[in-house]
C-alpha positions in Angstrom: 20.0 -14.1 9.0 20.4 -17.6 7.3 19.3 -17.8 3.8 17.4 -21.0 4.4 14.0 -20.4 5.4 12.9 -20.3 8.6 10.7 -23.2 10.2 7.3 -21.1 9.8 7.9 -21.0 6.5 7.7 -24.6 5.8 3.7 -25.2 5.9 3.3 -22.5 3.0 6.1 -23.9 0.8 4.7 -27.4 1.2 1.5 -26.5 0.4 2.9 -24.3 -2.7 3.7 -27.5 -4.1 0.3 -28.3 -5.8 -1.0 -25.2 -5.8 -3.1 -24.1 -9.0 -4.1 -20.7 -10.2 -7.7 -21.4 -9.3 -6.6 -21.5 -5.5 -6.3 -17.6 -6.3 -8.6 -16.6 -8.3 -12.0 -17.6 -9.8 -10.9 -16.1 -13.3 -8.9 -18.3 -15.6 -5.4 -16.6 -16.8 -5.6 -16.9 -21.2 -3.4 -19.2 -22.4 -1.7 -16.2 -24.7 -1.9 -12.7 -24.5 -1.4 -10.4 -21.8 1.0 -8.4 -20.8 3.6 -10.6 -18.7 4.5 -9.0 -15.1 5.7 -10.0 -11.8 5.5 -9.1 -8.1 7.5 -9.6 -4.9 6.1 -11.6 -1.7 8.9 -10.9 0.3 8.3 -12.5 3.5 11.2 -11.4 6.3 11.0 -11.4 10.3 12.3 -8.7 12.3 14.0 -9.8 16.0 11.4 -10.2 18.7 8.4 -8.7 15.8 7.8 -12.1 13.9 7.2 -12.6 10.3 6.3 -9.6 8.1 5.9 -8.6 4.5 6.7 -5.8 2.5 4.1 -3.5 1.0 4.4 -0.2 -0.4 1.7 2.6 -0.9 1.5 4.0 -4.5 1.3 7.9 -4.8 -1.7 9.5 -4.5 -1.2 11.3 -7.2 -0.5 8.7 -9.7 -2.7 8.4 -12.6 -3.8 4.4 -12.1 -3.9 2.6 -8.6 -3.1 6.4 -6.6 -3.0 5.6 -3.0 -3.6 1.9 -3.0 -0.8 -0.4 -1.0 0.6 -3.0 -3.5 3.8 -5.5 -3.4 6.6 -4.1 -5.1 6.6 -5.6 -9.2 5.6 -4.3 -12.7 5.5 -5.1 -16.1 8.7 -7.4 -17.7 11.5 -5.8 -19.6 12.9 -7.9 -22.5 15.9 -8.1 -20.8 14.8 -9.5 -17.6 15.5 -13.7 -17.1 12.2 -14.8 -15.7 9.5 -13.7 -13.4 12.0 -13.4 -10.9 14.1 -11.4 -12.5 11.2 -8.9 -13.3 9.9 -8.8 -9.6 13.4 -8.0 -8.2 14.4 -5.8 -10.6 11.2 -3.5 -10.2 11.7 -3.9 -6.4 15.6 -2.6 -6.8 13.9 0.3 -8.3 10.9 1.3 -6.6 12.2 0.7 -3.0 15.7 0.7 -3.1 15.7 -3.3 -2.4 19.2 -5.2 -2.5 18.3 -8.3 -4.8 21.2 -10.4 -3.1 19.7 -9.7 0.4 16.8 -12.4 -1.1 16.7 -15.3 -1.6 13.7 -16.7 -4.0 11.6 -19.5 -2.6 8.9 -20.0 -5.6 6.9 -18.8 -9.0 3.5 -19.1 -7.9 0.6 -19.8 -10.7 0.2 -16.9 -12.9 -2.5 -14.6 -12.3 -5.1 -12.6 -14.8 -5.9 -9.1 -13.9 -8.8 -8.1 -16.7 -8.8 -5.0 -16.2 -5.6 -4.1 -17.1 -4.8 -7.4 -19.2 -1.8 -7.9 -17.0 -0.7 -11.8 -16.8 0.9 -11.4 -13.1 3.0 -13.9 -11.1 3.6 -13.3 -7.9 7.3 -14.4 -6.4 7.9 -15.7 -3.7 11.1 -15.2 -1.2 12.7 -14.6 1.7 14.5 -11.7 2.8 17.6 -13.2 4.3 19.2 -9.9 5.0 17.2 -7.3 5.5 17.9 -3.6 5.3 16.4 0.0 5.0 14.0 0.6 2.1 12.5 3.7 1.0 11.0 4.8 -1.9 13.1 5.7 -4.7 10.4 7.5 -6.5 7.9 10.0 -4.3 6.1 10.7 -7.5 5.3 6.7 -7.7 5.9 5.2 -4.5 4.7 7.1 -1.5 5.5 4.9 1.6 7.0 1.2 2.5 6.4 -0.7 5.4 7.1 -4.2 6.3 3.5 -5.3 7.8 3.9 -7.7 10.6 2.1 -11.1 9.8 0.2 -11.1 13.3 -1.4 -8.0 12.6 -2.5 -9.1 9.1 -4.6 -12.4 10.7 -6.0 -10.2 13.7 -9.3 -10.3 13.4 -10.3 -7.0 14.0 -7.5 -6.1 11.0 -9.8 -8.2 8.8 -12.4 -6.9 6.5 -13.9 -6.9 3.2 -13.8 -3.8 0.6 -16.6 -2.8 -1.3 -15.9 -1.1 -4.5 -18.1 1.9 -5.9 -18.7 -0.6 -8.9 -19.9 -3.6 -6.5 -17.1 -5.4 -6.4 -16.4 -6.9 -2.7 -13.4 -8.2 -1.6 -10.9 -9.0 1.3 -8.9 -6.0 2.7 -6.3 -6.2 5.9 -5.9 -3.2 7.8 -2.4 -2.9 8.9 0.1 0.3 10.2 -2.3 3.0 8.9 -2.6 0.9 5.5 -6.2 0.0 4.0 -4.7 -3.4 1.4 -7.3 -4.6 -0.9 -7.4 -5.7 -4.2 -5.1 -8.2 -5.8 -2.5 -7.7 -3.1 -4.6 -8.6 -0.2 -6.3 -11.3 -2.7 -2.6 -12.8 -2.6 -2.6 -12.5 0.7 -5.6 -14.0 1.9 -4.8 -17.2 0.5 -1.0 -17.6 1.3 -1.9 -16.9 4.8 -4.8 -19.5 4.7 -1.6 -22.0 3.2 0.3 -20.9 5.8 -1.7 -22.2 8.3 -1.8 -18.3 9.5 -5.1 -16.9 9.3 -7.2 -16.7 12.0 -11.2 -16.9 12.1 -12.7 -13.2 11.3 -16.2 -12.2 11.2 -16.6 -11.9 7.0 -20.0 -10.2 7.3 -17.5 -7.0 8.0 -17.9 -4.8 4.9 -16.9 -1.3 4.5 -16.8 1.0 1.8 -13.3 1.4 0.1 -11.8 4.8 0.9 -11.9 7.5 -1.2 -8.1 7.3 -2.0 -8.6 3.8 -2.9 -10.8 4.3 -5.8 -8.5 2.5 -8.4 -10.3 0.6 -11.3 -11.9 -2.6 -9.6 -9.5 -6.0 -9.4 -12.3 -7.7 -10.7 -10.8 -11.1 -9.5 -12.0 -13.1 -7.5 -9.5 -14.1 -4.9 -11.4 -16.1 -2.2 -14.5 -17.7 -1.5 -16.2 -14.8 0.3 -15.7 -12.2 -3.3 -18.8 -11.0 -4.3 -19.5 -9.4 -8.0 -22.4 -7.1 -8.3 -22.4 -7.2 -12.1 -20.3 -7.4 -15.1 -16.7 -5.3 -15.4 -15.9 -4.1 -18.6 
C-alpha cells in the first residue's frame, strides 16, 4: 500500500486540525504532573474489508486492566523521541508491530486518565504495510485483532458500559471484543470526525462484563457519559 493516506482518511485529518482536548474528554489534562504515555490509532484497510483498527485484549490475568481490549501504548522511556516514539516502540513490543510499516499522521491533544495519573496522547497513523501481529507477551497481551470500521458504527455494535462504580460510558462490540473505556472514548469521537458513525439507539446500557472490571476511566469521553458520583 501507498504511504499516503487513503481518501477516507481525509475528513478525520482535516478535522484534527483544530481539535482540543475537550473534544475528548470533559476532564482537563494538569498543566504538570502525570506520568507522560502514548497510544497507537493505527488505522489500516484490508482488500475488499475496508478500514480497520488495531486493538489488542490485555491478559486476563494481569493485575490492572485484565481482560479489557486497549490500543497498543504505555508509559514513555527516557529514551524515547516524542509521543510517537513511545506509542511505536510499545507497539513493536507488545504485538510484534514493524514501526516502518507506519507511517504517523498526527499527536492528538493529550489526555488525563485520574485514575492512574497517566497524561496519554493518542497517535495517530496509517499502517501502510501491513503484516501479521501477534502478541509477544501471553502473560500481557492475550489477543490482537484488526476491528473493521463498519462493524464499529453498526448500530447494533453500539452500546454504553456501565461500571460497578456508576460510571457509564460508550462501548463497541466488535469480533467477540466488548471495547470500553478510554479506548472506545477515543473512538467514539474520531469516528464522529470521521464523518463514520452512524445513529445508534444511546438508551442501550448494559452491565460491563465480569472480565472487564478494571478501575473506572472516569473520563468523560462524549456527550452521552454519565457519572454516578465522585471517583477517588
Amino acid at each position: 500500500m501507498s504511504r499516503q493516506p487513503p481518501p477516507w482518511l481525509e475528513p478525520l485529518l482535516g478535522r484534527l486540525g483544530t481539535a482540543r482536548a475537550e473534544d475528548f474528554t470533559r476532564l482537563a489534562t494538569p498543566d504538570s504532573g502525570g506520568r507522560e504515555s502514548a497510544v497507537l490509532v493505527l488505522l489500516g484497510e484490508e482488500p475488499g474489508a475496508g478500514p480497520d483498527v488495531l486493538v489488542l485484549q490485555r491478559a486476563a490475568t494481569l493485575r490492572n486492566h485484565a481482560g479489557q481490549p486497549a490500543f497498543p501504548g504505555g508509559a514513555a522511556d527516557p529514551e524515547d523521541a516524542d509521543a510517537s516514539a513511545t506509542a511505536l516502540r510499545e507497539a513493536n513490543e507488545e504485538v510484534g508491530l514493524d514501526p516502518t510499516s507506519v507511517t504517523v499522521l498526527a499527536e492528538l491533544p493529550k489526555l488525563w486518565i485520574p485514575v492512574s495519573d497517566f497524561v496519554v496522547t493518542p497517535v495517530l497513523a496509517w499502517w501502510h504495510a501491513p503484516h501479521p501481529v501477534h502478541p509477544r507477551e501471553p502473560a500481557e497481551v492475550a489477543h490482537v485483532a484488526r476491528l473493521p470500521i463498519a462493524e464499529l458504527v453498526d448500530p447494533e455494535n453500539r452500546m454504553r458500559v456501565r461500571h460497578p462504580s456508576g460510571w457509564i460510558g460508550p462501548a463497541f462490540s466488535a469480533r467477540g471484543m466488548v471495547v470500553w473505556g478510554f479506548t472506545a472514548g477515543v473512538l467514539a469521537t474520531l469516528l464522529e470526525m470521521g464523518g463514520w458513525a452512524r445513529p445508534w439507539p444511546p438508551g442501550r446500557v448494559v452491565d460491563l462484563p465480569p472480565t472487564g472490571a478494571a478501575p473506572a476511566p472516569s473520563a468523560g469521553t462524549d456527550e452521552v457519559d454519565e457519572m454516578a458520583g465522585p471517583l477517588t
